[in-house]
C-alpha positions as CSV (number, residue, x, y, z in Angstrom):
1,X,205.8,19.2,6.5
2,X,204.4,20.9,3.9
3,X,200.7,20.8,3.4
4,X,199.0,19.3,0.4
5,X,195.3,19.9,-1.0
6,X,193.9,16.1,-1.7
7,X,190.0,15.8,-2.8
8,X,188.6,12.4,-1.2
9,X,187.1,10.4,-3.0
10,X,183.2,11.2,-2.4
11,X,180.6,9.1,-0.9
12,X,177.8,9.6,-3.7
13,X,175.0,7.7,-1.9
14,X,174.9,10.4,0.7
15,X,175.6,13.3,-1.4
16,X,172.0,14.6,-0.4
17,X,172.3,13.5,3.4
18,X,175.8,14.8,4.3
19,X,177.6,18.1,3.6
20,X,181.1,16.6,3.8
21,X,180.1,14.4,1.5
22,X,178.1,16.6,-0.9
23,X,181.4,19.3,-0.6
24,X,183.8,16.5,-1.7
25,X,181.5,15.1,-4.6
26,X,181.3,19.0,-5.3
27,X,185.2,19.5,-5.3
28,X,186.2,16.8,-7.2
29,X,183.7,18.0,-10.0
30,X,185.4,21.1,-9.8
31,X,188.7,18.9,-10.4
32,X,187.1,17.2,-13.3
33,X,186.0,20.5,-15.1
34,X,189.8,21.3,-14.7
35,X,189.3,24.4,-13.1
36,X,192.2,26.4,-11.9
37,X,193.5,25.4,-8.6
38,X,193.2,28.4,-6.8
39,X,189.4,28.9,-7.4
40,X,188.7,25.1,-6.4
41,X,190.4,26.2,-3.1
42,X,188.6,29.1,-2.3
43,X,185.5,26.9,-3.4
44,X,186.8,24.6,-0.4
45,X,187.5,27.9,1.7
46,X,184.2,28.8,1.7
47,X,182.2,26.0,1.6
48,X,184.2,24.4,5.3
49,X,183.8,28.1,6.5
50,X,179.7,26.9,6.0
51,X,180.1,23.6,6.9
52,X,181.2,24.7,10.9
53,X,178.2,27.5,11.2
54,X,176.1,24.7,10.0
55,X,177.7,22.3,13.2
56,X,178.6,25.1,15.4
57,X,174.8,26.5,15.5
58,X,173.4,23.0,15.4
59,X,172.0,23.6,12.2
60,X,171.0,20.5,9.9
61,X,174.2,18.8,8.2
62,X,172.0,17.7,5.6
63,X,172.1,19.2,2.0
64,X,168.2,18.3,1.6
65,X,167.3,19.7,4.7
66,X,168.7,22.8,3.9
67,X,166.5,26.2,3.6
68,X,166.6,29.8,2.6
69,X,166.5,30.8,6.3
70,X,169.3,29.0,6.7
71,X,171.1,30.0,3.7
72,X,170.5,34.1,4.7
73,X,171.5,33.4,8.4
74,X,174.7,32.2,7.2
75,X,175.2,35.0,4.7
76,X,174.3,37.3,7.4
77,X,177.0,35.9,9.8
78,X,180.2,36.2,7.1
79,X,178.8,39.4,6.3
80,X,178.9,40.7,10.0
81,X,181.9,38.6,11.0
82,X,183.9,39.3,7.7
83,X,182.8,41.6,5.3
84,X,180.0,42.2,2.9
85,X,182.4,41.2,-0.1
86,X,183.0,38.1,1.8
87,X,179.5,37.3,2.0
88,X,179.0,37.8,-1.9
89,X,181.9,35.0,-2.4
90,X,180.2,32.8,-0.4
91,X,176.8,33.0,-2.1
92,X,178.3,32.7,-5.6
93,X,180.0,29.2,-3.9
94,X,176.7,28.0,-2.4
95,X,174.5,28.7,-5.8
96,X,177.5,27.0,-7.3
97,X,177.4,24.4,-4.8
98,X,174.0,23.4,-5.1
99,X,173.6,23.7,-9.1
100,X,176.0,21.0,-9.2
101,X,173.8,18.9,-6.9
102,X,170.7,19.5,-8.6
103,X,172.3,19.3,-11.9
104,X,173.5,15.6,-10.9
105,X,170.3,14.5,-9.5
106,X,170.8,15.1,-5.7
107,X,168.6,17.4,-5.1
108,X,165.2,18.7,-7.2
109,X,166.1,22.1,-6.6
110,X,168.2,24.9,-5.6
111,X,167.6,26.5,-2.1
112,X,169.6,29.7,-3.1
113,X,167.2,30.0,-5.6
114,X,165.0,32.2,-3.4
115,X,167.7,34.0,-1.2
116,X,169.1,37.3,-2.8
117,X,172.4,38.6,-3.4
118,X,174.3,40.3,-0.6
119,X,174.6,44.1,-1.5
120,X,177.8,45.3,-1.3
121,X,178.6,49.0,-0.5
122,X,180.4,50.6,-3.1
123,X,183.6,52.8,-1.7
124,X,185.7,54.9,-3.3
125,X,189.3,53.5,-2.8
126,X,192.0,55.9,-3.1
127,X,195.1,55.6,-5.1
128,X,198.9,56.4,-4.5
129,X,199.9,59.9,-5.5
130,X,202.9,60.5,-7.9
131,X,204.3,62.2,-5.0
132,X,203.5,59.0,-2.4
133,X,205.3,56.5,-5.3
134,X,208.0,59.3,-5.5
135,X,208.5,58.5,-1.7
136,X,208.2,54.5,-1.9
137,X,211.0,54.1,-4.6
138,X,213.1,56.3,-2.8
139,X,213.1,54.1,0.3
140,X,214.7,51.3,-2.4
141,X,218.5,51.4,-2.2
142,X,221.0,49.7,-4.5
143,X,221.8,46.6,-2.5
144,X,220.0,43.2,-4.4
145,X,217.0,44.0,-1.6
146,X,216.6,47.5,-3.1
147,X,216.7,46.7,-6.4
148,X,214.6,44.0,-6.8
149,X,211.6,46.1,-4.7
150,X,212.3,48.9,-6.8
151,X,212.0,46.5,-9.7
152,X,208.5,44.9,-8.4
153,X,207.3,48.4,-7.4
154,X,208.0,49.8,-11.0
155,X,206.2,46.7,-12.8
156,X,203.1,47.0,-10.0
157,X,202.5,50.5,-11.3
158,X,203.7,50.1,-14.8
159,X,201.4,46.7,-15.9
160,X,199.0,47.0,-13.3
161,X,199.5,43.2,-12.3
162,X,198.4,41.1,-9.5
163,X,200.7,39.9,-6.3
164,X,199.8,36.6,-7.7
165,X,200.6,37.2,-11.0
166,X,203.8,39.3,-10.2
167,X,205.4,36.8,-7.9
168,X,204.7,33.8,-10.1
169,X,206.8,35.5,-13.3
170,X,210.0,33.7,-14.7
171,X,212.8,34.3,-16.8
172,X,211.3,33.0,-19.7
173,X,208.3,35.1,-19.4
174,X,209.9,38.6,-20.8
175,X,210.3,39.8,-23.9
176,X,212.5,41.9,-23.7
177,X,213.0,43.3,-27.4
178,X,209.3,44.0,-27.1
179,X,208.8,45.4,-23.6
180,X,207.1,42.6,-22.5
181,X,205.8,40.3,-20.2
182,X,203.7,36.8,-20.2
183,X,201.1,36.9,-17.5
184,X,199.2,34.3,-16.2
185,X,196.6,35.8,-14.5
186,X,193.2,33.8,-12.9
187,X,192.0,30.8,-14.4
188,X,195.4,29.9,-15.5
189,X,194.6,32.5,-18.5
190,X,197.6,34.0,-20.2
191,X,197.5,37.5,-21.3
192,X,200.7,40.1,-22.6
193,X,201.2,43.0,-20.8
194,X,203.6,46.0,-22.1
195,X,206.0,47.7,-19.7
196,X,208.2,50.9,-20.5
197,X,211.2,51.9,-20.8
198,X,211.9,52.9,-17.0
199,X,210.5,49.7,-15.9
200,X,212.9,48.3,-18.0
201,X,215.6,50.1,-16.8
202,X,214.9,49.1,-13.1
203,X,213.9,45.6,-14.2
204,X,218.0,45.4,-16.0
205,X,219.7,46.7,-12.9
206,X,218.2,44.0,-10.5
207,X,218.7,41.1,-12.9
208,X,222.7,42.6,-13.1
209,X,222.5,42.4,-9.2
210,X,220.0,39.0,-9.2
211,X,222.9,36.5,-11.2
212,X,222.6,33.2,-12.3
213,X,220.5,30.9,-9.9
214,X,218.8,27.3,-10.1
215,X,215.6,28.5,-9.7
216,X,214.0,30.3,-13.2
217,X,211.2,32.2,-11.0
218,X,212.1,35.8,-11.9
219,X,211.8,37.9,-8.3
220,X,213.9,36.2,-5.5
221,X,214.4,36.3,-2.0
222,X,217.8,36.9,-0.3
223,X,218.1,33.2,0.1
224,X,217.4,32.8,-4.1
225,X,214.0,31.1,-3.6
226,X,210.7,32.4,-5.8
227,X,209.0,34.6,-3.5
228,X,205.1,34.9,-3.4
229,X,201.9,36.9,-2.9
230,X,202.5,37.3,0.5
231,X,205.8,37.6,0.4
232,X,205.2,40.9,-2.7
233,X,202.5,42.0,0.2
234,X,204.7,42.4,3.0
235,X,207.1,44.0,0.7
236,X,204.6,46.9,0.0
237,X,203.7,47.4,3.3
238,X,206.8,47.6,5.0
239,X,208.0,50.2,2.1
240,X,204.6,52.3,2.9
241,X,205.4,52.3,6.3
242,X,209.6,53.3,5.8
243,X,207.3,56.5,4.5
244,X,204.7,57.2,7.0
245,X,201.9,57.0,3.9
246,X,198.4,56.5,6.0
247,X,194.6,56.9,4.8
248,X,195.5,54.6,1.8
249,X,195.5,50.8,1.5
250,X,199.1,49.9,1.4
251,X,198.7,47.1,-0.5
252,X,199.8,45.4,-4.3
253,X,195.9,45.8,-5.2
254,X,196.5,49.3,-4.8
255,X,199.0,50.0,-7.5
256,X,197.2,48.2,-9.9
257,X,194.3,50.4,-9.1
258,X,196.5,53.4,-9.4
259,X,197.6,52.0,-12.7
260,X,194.3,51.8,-13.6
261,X,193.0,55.4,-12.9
262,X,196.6,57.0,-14.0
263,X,196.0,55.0,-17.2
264,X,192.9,56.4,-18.4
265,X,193.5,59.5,-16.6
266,X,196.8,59.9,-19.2
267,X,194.2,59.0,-22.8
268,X,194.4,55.4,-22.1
269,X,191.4,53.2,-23.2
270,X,189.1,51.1,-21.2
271,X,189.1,48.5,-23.8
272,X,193.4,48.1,-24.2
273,X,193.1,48.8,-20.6
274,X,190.8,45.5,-20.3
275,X,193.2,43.0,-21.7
276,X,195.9,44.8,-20.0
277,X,194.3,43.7,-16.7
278,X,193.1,40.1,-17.8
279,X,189.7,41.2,-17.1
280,X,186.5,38.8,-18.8
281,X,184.1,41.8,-19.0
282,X,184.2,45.3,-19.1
283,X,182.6,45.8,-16.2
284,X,185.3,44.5,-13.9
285,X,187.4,46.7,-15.7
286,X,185.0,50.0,-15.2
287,X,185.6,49.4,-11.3
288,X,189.0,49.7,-11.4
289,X,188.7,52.7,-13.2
290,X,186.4,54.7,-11.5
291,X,187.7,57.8,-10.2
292,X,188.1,59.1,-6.8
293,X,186.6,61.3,-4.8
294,X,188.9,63.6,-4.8
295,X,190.1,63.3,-8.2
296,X,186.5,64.2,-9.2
297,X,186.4,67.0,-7.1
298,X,189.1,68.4,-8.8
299,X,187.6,67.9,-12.2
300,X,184.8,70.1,-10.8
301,X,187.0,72.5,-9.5
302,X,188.3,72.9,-13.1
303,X,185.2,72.6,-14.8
304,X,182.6,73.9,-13.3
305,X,179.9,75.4,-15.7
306,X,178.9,77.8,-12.3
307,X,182.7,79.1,-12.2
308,X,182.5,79.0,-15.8
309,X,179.6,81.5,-16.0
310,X,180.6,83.7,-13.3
311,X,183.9,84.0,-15.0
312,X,182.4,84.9,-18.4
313,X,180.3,88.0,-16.7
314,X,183.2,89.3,-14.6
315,X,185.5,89.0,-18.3
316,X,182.4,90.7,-20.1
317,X,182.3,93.2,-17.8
318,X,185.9,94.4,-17.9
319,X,185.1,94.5,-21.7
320,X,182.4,96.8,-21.3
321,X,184.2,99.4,-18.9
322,X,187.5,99.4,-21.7
């Protein structure tokens, strides 16, 4: 039986004495503000993930009886046991958490006021080659399997989109006099994104092979159900692997990186590059952007003002002796 997300009705009058209650008062105020579904379940994600260190390390269960030595223990924890990123979701939950019980009257005042940020590390994550995507879309034959990879690989490093966002695209979402697509991207926000003309190409030949089906969800599996994220994921991996590609993250995210970098790198714009990626701020978008190590390495190699110099004297020199 399939399993379905229900938000119980909250006990208010205990809001301030019980987590489970305070976390269902908290969730269905999230329902109310109509956010989108996904970020209401990672809300609920992360703030269970809490609840059990609270029980598990007989902590206090108590909203009110909750301080910042708590609070950093339990940051400390997903931090060590999961990952620093994870630790920085779960503080923006908890300071969102606990506005919304001050802000209602619960409590007098936030207890992640006080406790600071986890500090992420920032890495450098390498992108596919041309070569390496070369090597992917060859592994894609001209069977309806084959096609329809080749036809998610070519709009992952075309349009830069999500897993999410690629898996949940429909029929009715193309343009296809335009070169196309309708996105919706996080908080059910629509954006359209532009595609070529080999995308389209690839995108044609696995609709020819795809046929009339019941369902309007545009990428299929074998069995003519919508596919999803995890579905595009394993997809991606399994395709990396046909290849033998290692020391990169073989992974959706990682094409839309590559998109990212190979866009700018080619005279695109951060700020067309922006709404291209359903980013809010610019900032987001200069992440995704940022080149590699090696690709600045090479820039250096080409560039360097030393090499530069040295290669002016030797020139002036063999001037001179002429």
């Amino acid at each position: 039986m399939a399993r379905t997300n229900v938000v119980r009705i909250p006990n208010f009058t205990s809001m301030a004495d019980n987590i489970e209650s305070a976390i269902d008062g908290f969730l269905a105020y999230c329902k109310s503000k109509n956010l989108s579904s996904k970020t209401t379940e990672y809300y609920r994600y992360r703030l269970q993930a809490f609840s059990r260190f609270l029980i598990e390390n007989e902590k206090p269960c108590s909203p009110k009886e909750l301080n910042q030595i708590i609070l950093r223990e339990f940051l400390t924890v997903e931090a060590e046991h999961n990952s620093a990123t994870t630790a920085c979701h779960s503080y923006i939950t908890l300071s969102t958490f606990f506005n919304f019980l001050v802000g209602d009257g619960y409590l007098e005042s936030n207890p992640m006021e006080h406790v600071d940020k986890p500090k992420r590390r920032k890495t450098v994550i390498n992108t596919f080659s041309i070569e390496q995507i070369d090597e992917i879309l060859s592994t894609c034959g001209k069977d309806f399997i084959g096609l329809r990879d080749r036809a998610m690989i070519m709009m992952l490093i075309d349009c830069g989109l999500r897993a999410s966002e690629l898996a949940g695209l429909s029929l009715n979402d193309f343009n296809w006099s335009e070169c196309t697509v309708l996105v919706l991207g996080k908080g059910d926000k629509e954006r359209v994104v532009p595609f070529g003309q080999a995308t389209r190409q690839a995108l044609n030949a696995y609709i020819a092979r795809r046929g009339e089906l019941d369902t309007d969800g545009f990428f299929v599996s074998t069995l003519g159900v919508q596919i999803d994220r995890y579905r595009v994921r394993d997809i991606i991996q399994k395709r990396c692997e046909l290849v033998g590609i290692t020391g990169i993250r073989c992974s959706p995210h990682t094409f839309r990186h590559t998109f990212a970098v190979t866009y700018l790198r080619n005279g695109g714009d951060v700020f067309s590059l922006q709404k291209m990626l359903g980013h809010s701020s610019l900032d987001m978008t200069r992440k995704y952007a940022e080149l590699s190590q090696t690709d600045v390495m090479d820039k250096h190699r080409l560039y360097s003002p030393a090499d530069r110099l040295q290669t002016a004297k030797q020139t002036n020199g063999r001037k001179r002796l002429k």
